[in-house]
KOLVOLO-338636 format. One record per atom (N, C-alpha, C): residue in one letter; x, y, z. Coordinates in steps of 0.02 Angstrom, whole numbers, plus 32768, in hexadecimal, padded with zeros to 4 digits. Layout:
N
AXYZ/...
//
This chain:
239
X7EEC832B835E/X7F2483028348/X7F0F82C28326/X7EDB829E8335/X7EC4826B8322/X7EB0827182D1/X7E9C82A682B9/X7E8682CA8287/X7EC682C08255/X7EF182DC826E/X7F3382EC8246/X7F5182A38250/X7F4A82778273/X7F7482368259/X7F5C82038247/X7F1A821F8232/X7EFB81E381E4/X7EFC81FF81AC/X7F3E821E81BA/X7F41823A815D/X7F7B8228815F/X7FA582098143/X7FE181E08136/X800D8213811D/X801A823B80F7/X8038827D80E0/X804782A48114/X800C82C88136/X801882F4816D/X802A82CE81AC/X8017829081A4/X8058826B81F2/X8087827681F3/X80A482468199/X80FB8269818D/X810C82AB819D/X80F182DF8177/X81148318817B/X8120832381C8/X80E583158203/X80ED830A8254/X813E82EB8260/X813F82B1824F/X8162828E8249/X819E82938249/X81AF82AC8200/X81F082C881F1/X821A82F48212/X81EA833A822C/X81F8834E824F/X821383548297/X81E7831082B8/X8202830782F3/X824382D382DA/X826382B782B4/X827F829682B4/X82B982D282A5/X82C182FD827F/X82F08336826B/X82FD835382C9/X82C9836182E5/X82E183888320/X82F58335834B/X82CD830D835C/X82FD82D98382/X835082D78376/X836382C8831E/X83A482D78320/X83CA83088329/X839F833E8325/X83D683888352/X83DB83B2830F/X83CF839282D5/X840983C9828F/X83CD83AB825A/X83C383E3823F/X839383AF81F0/X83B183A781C2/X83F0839A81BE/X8424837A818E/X8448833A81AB/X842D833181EB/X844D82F68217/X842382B681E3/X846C827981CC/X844A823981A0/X8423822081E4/X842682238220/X841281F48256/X83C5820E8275/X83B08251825A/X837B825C8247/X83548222821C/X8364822081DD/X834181E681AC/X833B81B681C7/X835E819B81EE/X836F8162821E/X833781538242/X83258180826C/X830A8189829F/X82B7817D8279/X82C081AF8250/X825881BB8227/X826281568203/X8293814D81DD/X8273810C81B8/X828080D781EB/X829E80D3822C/X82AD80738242/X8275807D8295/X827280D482AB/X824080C582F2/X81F980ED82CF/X8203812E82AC/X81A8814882AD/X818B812C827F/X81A6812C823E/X817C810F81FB/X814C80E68210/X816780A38228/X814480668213/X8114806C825C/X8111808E8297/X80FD80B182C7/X80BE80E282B1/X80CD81148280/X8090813A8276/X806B811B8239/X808B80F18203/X806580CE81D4/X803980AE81EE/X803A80828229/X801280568249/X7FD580818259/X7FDF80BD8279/X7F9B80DD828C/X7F8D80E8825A/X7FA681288222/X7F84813C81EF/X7F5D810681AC/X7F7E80CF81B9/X7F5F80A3818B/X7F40807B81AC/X7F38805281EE/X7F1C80368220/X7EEA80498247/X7EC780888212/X7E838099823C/X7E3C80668237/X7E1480858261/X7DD280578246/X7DB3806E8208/X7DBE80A48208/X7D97809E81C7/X7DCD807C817A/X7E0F807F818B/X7E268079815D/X7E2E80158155/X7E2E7FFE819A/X7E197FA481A2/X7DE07F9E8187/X7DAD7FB6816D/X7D7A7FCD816B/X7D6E7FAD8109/X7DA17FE880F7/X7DAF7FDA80AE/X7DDF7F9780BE/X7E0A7F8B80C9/X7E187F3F80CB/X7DF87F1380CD/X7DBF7F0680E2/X7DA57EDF80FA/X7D617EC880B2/X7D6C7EF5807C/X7D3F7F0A8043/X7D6F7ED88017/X7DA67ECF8018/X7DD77EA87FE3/X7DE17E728008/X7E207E758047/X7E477E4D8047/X7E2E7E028046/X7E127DF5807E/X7DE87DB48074/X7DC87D96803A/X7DD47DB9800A/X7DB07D8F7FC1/X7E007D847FA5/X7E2E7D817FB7/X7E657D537FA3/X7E627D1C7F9B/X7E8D7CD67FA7/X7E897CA17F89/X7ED27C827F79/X7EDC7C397F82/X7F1C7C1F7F79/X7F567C377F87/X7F7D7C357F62/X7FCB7C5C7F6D/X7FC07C9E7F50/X7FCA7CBF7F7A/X7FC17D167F79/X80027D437F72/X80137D747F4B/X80407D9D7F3E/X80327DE27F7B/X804F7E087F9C/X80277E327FA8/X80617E617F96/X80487E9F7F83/X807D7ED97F6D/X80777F137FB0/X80B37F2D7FBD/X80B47F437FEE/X80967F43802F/X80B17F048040/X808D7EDE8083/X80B07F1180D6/X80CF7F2880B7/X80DB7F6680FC/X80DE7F42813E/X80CD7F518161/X80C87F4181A5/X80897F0181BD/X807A7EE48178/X804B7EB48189/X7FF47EE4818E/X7FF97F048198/X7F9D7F25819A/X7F6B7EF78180/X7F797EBA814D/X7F4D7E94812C/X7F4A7E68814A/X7F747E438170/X7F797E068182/X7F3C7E038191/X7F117E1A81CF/X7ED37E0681F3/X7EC37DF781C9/X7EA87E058195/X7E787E0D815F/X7E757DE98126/X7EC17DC08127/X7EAB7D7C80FD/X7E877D31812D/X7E627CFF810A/X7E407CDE8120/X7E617C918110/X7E7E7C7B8149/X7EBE7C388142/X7E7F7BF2813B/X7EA47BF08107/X7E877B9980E9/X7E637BB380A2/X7E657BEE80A0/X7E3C7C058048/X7E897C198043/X7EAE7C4B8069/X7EF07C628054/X7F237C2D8083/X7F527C0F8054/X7F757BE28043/X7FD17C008057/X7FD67C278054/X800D7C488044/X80177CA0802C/X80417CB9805E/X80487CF3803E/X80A07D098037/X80A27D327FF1/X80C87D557FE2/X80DB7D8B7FF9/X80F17DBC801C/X80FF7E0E801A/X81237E208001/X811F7E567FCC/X815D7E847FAC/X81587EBA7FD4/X81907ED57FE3/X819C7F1F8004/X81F77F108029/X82097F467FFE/X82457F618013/X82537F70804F/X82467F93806E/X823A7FA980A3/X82427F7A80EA/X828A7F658112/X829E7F3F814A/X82747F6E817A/X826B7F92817F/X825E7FB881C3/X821B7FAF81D6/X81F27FAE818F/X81A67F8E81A2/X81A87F4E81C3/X81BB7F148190/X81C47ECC8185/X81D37ED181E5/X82097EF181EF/X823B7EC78240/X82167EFF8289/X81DA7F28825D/X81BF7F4C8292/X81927F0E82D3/X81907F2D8305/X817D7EF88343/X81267ED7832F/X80F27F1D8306/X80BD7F1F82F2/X80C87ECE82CE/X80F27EC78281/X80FF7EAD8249/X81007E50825C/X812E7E5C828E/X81397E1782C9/X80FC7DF682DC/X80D47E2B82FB/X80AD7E0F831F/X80737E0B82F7/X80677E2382CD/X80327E008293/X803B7DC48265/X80817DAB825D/X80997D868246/X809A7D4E8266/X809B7D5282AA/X809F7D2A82E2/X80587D0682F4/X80217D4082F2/X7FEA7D2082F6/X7FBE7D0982AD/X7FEE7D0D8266/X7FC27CF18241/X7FD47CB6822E/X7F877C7D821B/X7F9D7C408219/X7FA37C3281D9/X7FAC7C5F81A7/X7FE67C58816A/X80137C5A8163/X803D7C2D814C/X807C7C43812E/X808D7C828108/X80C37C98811B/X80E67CE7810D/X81197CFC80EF/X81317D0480BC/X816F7D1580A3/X816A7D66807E/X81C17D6C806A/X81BB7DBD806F/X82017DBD802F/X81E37DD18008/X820E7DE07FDA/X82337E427FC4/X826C7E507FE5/X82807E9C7FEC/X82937EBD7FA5/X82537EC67F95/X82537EE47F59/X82217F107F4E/X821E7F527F16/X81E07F8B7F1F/X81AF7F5C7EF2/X81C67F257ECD/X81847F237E9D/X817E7F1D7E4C/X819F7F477E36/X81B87F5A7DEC/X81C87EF17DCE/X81F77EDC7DF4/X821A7EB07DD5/X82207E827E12/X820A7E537DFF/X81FF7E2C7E41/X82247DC37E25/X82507DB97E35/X82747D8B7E27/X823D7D407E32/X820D7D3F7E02/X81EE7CEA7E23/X81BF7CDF7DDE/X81CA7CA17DD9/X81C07C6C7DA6/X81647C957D88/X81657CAC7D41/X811F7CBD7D33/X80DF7C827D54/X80A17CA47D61/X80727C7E7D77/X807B7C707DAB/X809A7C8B7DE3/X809C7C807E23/X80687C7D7E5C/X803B7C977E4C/X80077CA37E72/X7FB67CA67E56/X7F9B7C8B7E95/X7F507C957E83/X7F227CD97E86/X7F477D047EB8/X7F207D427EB9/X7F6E7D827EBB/X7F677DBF7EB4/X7F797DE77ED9/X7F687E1A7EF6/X7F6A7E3E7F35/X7F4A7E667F66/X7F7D7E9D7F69/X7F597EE17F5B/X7F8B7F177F5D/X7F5E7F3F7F7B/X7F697F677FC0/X7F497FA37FDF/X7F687FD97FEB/X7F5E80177FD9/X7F8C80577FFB/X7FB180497FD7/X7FDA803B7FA9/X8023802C7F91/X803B803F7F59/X8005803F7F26/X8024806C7EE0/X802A80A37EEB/X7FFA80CC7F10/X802D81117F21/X807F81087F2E/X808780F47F40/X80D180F17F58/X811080D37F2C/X80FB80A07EF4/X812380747EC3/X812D80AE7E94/X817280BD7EA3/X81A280ED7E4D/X816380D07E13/X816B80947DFF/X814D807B7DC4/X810A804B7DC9/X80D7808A7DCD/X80A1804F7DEB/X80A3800D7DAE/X808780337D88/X807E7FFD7D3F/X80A27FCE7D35/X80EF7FD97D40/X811D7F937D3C/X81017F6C7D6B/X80EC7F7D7D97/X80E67F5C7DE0/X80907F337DDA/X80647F547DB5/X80367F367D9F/X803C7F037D63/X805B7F097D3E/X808A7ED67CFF/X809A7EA67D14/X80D17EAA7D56/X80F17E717D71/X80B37E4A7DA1/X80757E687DAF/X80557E357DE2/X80217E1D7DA3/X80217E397D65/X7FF97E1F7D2D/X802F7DCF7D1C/X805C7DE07D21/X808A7DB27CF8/X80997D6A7D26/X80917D817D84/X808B7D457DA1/X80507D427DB1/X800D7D477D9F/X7FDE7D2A7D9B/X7FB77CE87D79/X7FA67CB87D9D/X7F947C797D69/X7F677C877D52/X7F437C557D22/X7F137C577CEC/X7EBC7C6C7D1D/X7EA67C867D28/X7E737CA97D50/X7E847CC07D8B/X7EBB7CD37D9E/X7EC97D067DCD/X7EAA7D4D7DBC/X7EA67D5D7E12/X7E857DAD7E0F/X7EC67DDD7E1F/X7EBB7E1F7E38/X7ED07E497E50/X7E997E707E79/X7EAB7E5F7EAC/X7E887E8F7EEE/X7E957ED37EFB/X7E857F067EF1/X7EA07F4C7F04/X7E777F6C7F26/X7E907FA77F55/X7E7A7FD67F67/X7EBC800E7F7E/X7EA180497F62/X7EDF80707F56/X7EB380B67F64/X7EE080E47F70/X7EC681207F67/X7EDF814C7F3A/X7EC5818C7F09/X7EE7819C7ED9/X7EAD81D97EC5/X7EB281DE7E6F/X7EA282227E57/X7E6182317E78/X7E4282637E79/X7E04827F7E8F/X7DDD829D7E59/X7D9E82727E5A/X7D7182947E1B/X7D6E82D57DF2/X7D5D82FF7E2F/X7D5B83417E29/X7D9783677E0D/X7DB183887DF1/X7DDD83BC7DD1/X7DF783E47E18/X7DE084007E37/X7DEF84337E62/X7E2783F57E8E/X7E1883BE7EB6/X7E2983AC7EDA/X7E64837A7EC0/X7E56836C7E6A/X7E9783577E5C/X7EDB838A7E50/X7EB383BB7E47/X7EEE83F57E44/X7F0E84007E84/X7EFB83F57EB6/X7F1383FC7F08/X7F4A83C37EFC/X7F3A83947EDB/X7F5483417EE0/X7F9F83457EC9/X7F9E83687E95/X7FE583877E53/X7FEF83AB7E8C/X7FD783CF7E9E/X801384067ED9/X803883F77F0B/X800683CE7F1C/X803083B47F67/X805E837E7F64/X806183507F27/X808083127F19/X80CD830C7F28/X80DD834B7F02/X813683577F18/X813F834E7F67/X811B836C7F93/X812183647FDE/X811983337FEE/X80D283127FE4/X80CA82E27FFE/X80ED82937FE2/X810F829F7FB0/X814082617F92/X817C825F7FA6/X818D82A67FC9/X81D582B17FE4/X81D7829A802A/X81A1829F8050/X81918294809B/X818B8244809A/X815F82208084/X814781E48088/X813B81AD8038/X814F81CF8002/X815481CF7FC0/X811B81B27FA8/X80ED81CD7FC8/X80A381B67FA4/X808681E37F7A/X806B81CF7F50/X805282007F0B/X800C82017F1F/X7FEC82467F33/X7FA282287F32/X7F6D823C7F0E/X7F8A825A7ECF/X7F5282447E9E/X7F6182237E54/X7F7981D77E64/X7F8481A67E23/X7F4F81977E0D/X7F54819A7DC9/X7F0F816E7DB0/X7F08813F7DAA/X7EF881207DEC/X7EEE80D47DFA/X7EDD80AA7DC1/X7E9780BE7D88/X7E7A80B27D61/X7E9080B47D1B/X7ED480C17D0C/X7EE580D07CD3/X7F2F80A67CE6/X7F5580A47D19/X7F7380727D26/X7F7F80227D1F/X7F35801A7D3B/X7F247FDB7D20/X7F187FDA7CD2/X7EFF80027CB3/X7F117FFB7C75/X7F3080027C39/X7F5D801C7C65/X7F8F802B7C42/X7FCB7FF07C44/X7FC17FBD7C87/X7FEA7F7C7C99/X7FC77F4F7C6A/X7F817F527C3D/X7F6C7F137C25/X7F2D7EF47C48/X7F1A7F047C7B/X7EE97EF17CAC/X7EA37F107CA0/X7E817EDF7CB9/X7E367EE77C9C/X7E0B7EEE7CE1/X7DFA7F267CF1/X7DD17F2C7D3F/X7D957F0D7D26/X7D8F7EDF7D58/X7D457EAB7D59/X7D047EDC7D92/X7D267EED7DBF/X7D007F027DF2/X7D117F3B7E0E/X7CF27F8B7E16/X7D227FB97E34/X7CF77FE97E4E/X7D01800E7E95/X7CDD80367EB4/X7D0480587EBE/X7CEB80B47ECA/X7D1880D97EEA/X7CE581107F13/X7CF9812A7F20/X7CD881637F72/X7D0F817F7FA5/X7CF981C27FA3/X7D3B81DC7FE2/X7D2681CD8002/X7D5581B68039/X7D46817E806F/X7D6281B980A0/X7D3281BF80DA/X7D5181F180FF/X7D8481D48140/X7DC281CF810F/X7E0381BD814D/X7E4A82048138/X7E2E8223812F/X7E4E82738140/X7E3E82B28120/X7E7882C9810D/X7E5D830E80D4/X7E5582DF8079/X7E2383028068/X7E0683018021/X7E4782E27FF7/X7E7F82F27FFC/X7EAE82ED7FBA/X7EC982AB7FD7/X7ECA827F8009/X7EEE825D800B/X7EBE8215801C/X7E6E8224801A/X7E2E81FF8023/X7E0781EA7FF3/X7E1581F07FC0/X7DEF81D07F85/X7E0B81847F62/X7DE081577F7C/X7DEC810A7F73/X7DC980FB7F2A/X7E0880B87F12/X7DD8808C7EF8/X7DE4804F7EFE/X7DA880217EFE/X7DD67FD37F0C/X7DAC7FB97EDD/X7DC77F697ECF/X7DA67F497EAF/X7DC47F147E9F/X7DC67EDA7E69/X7DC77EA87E5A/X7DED7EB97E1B/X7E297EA27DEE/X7E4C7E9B7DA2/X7E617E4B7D97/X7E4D7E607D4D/X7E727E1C7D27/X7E947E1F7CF7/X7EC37DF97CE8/X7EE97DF07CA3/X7EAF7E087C63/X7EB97E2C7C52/X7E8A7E3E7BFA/X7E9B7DF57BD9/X7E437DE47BB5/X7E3E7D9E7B8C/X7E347DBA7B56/
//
């Protein structure tokens, strides 16, 4: 079991299911209910809260800096991992109340000695004065944004004059064979938990205007092949 719930995909589909039989009917709305406000933000925490996956956090987050944007701040998973008195302030975008008001979300919020705010929005279009920030930090999360690229645009556009972009994401897979697994399974796995898992992280960013300064990738073994291939790194505004 431990196996199957560091893969974020195959939690959901776990997931869903128990949430369909908890409500009695799999057409019951109180089903949905049940998977997005008690398991979601419940099994996200494990599946994204492993060691190996703090692991890759721990490769970005801390090279933040000043007032920080973070895109899909979920349930907090980063907090540990920024470093208070270099980080000044943080932002969160994410839609998502059920993460934000989860007991996990509280109590990371509670113990960090940054300031915290939370703006309920996916990302695309984000209401605040250009140049807002000194860095932004995005992990796990473009899988999941309808529009990654707008969403990379808009953290290009509140970025000040040498701001970075911090990423680590997971997405296409080198190999042919295993991106073809990636196209197959996507419909499922975007319907369960709406993560895409093989975006091209790398063509995203340039396709937003962004200039990768720094970038590593390696399947990182935190489940099956199609949903384990990282890359993180460092972006800037193109000069």
């Amino acid at each position: 079991m431990d196996f199957v719930f560091k893969t974020t995909s195959a939690g959901l589909f776990i997931a869903t299911s128990v949430a369909f039989t908890l409500a009695g009917r799999r057409d019951d709305q109180a089903s949905i209910n049940i998977l997005k406000t008690h398991i979601l933000p419940k099994l996200l925490d494990i599946t994204c809260g492993s060691q190996i996956i703090h692991d890759q956090r721990r490769k970005i987050v801390p090279l933040a800096k000043g007032e920080v944007l973070e895109l899909g701040i979920g349930t907090g998973l980063n907090l540990p991992h920024y470093i208070p008195g270099r980080v000044t302030k943080i932002v969160g975008v994410d839609p998502a109340d059920h993460f934000w008001n989860s007991k996990k979300s509280q109590q990371r919020r509670l113990h960090s000695d940054i300031p915290i705010e939370r703006i309920e929005l996916s990302g695309e279009n984000i209401p605040l004065p250009s140049q807002s920030f000194d860095s932004v930090v995005v992990t796990y999360t473009l899988c999941t944004i309808p529009d990654a690229t707008k969403a990379l645009q808009e953290a290009k556009r509140l970025l000040r004059p040498g701001g970075k972009i911090y990423f680590l994401e997971h997405g296409k897979a080198p190999d042919e064979a295993t991106a073809k697994w990636q196209r197959r399974v996507e419909p499922i796995s975007k319907f369960l938990g709406g993560c895409c898992p093989g975006k091209d992280i790398l063509s995203l960013f340039e396709e937003a205007g962004l200039q990768i300064e720094e970038i590593q990738q390696e399947c990182v073994p935190m489940g099956p092949k199609l949903w384990s291939y990282n890359y993180w790194g460092v972006a800037s505004v193109e000069t």
